[in-house]
C-alpha positions in Angstrom: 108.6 115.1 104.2 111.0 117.3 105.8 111.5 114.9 108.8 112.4 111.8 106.2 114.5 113.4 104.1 116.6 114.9 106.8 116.5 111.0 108.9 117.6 109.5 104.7 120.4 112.2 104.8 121.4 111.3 108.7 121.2 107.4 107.3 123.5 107.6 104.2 126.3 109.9 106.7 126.9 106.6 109.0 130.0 104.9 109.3 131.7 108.2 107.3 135.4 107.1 106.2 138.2 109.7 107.0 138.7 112.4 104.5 142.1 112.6 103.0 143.7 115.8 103.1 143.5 118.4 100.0 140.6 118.7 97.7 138.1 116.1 97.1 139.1 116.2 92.7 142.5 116.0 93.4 142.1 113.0 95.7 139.3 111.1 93.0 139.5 109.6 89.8 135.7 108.7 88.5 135.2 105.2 87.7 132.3 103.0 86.3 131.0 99.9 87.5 129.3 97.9 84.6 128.5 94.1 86.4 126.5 93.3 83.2 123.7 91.8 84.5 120.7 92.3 82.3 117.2 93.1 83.7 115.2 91.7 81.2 111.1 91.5 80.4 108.7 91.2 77.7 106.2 93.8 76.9 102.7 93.1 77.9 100.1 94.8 76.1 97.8 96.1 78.9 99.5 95.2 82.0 102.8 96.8 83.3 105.6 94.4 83.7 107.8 94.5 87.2 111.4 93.9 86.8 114.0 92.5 89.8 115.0 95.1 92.4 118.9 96.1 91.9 120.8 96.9 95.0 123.7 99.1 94.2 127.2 97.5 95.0 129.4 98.7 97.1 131.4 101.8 94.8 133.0 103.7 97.4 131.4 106.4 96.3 128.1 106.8 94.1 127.5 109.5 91.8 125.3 108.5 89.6 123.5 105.2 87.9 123.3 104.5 83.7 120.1 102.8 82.6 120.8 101.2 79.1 117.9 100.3 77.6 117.4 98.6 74.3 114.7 96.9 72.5 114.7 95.0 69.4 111.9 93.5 67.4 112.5 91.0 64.7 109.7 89.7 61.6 107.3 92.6 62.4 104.9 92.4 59.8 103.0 95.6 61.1 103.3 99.2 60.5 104.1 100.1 63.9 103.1 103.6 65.2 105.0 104.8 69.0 102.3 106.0 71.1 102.8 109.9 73.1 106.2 110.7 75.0 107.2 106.9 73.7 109.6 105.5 73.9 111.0 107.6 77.1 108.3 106.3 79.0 109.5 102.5 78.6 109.7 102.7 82.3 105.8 103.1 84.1 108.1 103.6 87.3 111.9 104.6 88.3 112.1 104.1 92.0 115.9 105.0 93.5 115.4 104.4 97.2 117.0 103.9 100.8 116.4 100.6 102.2 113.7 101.8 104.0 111.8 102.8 101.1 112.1 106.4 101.0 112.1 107.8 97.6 115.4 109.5 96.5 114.9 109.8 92.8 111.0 108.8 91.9 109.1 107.2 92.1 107.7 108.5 88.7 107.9 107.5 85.1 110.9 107.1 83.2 109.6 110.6 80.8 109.6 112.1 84.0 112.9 111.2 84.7 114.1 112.2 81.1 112.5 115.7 81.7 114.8 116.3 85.3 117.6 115.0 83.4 117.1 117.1 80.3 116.4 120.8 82.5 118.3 120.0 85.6 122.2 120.7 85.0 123.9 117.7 86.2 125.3 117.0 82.8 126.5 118.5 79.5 124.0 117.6 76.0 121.5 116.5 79.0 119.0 115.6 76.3 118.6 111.7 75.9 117.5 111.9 72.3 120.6 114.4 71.2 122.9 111.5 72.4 124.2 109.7 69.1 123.0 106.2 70.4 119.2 107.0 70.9 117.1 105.8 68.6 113.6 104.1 67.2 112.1 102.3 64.2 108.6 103.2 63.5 106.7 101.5 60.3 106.8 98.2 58.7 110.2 97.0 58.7 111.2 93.4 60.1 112.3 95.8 63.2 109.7 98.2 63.5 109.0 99.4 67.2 112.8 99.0 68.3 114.3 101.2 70.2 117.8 102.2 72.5 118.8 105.1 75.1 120.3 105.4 78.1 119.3 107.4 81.0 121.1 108.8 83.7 119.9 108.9 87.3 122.1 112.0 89.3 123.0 111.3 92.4 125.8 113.9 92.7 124.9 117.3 92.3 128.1 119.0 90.7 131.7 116.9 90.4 133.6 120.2 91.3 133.0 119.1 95.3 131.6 116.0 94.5 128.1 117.4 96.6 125.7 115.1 96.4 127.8 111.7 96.0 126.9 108.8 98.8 129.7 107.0 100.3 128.3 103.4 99.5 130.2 100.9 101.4 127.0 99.7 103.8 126.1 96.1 102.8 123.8 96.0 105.4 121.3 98.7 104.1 121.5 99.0 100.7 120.5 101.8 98.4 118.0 100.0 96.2 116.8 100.6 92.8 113.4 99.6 91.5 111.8 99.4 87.7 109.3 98.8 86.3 108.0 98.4 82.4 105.3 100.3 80.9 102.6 98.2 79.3 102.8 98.0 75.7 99.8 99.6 74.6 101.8 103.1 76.5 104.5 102.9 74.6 102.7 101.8 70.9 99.5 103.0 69.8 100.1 100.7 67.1 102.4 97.6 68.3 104.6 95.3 66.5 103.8 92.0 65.4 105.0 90.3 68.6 105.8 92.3 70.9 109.3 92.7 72.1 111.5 91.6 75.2 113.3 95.4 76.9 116.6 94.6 78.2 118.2 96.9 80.9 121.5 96.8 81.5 122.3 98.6 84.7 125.7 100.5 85.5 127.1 102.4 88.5 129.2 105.7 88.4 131.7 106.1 91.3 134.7 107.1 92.4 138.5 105.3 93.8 141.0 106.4 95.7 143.8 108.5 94.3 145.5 109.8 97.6 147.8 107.0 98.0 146.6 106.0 101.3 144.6 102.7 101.3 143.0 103.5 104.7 141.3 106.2 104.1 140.0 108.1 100.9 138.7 111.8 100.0 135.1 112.4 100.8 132.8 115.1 99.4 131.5 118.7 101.0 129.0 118.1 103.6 129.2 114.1 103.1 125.7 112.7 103.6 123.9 115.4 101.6 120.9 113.9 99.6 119.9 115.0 96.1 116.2 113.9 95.6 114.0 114.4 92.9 110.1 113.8 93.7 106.9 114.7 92.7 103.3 115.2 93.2 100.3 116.0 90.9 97.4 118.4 91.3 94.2 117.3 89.1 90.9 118.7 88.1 92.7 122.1 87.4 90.4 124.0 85.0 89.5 127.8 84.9 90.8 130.5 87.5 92.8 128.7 89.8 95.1 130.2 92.8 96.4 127.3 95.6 99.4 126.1 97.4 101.8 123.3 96.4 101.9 120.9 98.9 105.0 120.4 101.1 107.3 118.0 99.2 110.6 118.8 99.6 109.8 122.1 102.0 112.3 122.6 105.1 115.2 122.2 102.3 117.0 123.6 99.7 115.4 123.7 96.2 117.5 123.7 92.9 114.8 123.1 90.2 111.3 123.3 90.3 109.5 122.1 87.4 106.2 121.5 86.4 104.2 119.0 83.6 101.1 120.1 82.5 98.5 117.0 80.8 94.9 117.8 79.6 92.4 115.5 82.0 91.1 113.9 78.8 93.5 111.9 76.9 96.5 113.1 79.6 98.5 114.2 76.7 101.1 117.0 77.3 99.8 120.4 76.5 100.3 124.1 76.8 97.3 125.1 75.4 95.5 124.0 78.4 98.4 125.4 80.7 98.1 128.8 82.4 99.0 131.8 80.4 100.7 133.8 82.3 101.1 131.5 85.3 102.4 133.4 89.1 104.6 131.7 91.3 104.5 133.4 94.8 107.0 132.3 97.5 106.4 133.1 101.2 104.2 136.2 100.0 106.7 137.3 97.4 105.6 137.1 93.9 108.7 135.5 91.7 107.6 135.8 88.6 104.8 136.1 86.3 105.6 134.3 83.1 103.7 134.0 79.8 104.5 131.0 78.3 106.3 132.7 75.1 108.6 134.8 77.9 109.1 131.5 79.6 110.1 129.2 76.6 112.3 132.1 75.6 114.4 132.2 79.1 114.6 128.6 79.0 116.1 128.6 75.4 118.1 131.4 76.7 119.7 130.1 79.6 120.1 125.8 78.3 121.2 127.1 74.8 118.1 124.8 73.3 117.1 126.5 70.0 115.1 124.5 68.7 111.1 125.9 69.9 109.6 122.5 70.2 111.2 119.0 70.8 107.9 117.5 70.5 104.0 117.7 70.0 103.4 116.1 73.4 100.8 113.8 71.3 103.5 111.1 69.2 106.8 109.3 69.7 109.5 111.5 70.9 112.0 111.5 67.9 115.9 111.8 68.1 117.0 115.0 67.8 120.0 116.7 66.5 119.2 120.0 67.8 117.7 120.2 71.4 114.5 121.9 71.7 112.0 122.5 74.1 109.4 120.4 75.1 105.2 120.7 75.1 103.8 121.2 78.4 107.1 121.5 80.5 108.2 124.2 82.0 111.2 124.4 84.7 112.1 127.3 87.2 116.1 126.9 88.3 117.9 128.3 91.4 120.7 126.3 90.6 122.9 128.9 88.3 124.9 131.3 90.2 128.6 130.2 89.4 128.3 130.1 85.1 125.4 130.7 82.9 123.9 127.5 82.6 121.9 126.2 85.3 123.9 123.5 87.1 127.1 125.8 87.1 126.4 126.4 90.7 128.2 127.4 93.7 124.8 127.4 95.9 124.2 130.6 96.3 121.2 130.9 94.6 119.3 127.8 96.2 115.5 128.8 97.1 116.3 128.0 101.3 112.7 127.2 102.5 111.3 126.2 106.0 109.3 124.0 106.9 105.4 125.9 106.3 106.5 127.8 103.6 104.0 128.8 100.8 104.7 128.3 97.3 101.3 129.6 95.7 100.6 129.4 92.0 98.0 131.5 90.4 96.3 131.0 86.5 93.9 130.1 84.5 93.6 126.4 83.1 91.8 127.3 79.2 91.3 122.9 79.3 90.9 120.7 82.5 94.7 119.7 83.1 96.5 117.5 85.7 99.7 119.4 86.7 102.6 117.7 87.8 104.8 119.1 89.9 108.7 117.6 90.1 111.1 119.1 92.9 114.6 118.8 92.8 116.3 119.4 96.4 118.8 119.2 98.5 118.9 117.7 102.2 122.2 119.1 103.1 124.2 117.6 106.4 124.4 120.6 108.2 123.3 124.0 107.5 123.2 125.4 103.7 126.8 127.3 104.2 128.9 124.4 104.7 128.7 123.8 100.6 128.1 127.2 99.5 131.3 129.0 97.7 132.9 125.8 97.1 
């Protein structure tokens, strides 16, 4: 893994523009690209539903991409019931990749994707259902089983250096990005009448040229440096367990480390079937061992989310005015060394691994679980340093 992401990060450093002089803010202006084409499909009920590839326009420079989804039914006639983590997981897949395929943010579900979002620190009120435009209509209302977010897929890692952000100018290999529907019977356990059309409307956050010189424009620290976000799942977890995560993302630098536990029966998100306390051991060391009441409590701590629980993990995800916590989800951050929120980062406090490194977990499963482990890290051009203290 370590090999392909450091050949991605050598990939999106070709061609490199010359940096203006001074800092990279005082050079940049952020923009947003909105073409308004819309990516559009009907809800199938037990198949998944495959939308056209997107390959991101030229922006100068990338730093992030806005999914704006909405869904609206009209003449439902049933009393419509969202099915678990629904409607977040609208999307069965969110794929952000090189042209050569390699994963950069996915390829994983779009709850998954609300979940690194929500925990990671790239943003402020990083919760998609505390924004004021999410929303969904359960019951029996002519527009029951609508529904409207947007999500946002990072690319830059903190706008102070603009770390993180890809110069985009190559035509030739494109950065791509792939989605695809859930089936409907995922996203209602009781559907609408008929059900409904999603339409995606797909936007690109950049950056343009401030300095005043056309021919060349300010580029970010360690230019080239890749933020992924992937993941990888460990089933049949029940009783005394102790084993290794496998090697996704090692030989980098990790900023988040989260993991989603779901009960083998029913795959509902649980933490009565997560470990409790659960170890995490790094090359030997023990890092912590957290209970989960010590855990939710320096999570609510450090993300100021005071509300216990978001969600049951079992129904529709519901907007919220206060952001909570969420069933079965846990996150451990390296990313908060500057501030005290995670994200507020100068890089100090990155978990450097090498490629072999052991990250062991041990705990007891009470309930057969899958556990899904999502990695947020950083292929930097160049050795750690060159972004640290910036």
């Amino acid at each position: 893994m370590a090999n392909q992401t450091q050949q991605a990060a050598a990939t999106g450093a070709q061609n490199p523009v010359p940096a203006s002089s001074g800092a990279f803010r005082a050079n940049t202006q952020p923009t947003l690209k909105r073409p308004g084409v819309v990516l559009s499909g009907i809800l199938q009920s037990g198949a998944t539903t495959a939308l056209s590839d997107t390959q991101i326009p030229p922006t100068t420079l990338l730093r992030c991409i806005y999914l704006e989804v909405t869904c609206t039914t009209a003449g439902n006639a049933a009393t419509v019931v969202f099915a678990a983590d629904s409607p977040l997981n609208v999307f069965s897949t969110v794929n952000f990749h090189d042209s050569q395929g390699t994963s950069i943010v996915g390829a994983f579900d779009s709850f998954t994707l609300s979940m690194g979002e929500k925990f990671f620190g790239f943003v402020n009120n990083s919760d998609v259902t505390t924004s004021a435009i999410y929303s969904l209509t359960p019951g029996s209302g002519a527009t029951g089983g609508s529904f409207q977010m947007v999500f946002r897929i990072p690319v830059e890692v903190v706008s102070r250096t603009g770390v993180g952000a890809q110069i985009n100018t190559d035509t030739q290999s494109p950065l791509v990005l792939s989605l695809t529907l859930n089936q409907g019977s995922s996203i209602y356990s009781t559907a609408p009448t008929t059900l409904p059309a999603v339409n995606v409307v797909v936007s690109f956050g950049g950056y343009w040229n401030q300095s005043g010189n056309p021919n060349s424009f300010a580029t970010p620290t360690a230019v080239g440096t890749l933020n992924y976000i992937n993941w990888t799942n460990y089933t049949g977890l029940s009783g005394q367990q102790q084993f290794q995560l496998g090697n996704i993302g090692l030989g980098n630098s990790i900023a988040n480390l989260m993991f989603i536990n779901r009960l083998t029966a029913g795959a509902a998100r649980s933490d009565s079937g997560f470990a409790n306390p659960l170890q995490v051991a790094y090359r030997g060391n023990v890092l912590g061992s957290w209970s989960q009441l010590l855990w939710k409590d320096l999570m609510s701590e450090a993300y100021d989310f005071t509300g216990f629980t978001l969600d049951t993990g079992l129904g529709a995800v519901a907007a919220a005015s206060t952001p909570g916590l969420n069933q079965g989800v846990y996150n451990l951050w390296f990313n908060q060394d500057f501030d005290t929120q995670p994200g507020a980062t100068l890089f100090y406090g990155l978990l450097n691994t090498a490629v072999g490194d052991s990250i062991e977990l041990t705990g007891s499963w009470p309930t057969s679980s899958t556990l899904y482990e999502i990695v947020n890290f950083l292929a930097v051009v160049g050795p750690v340093s060159v972004i640290q203290g910036h």
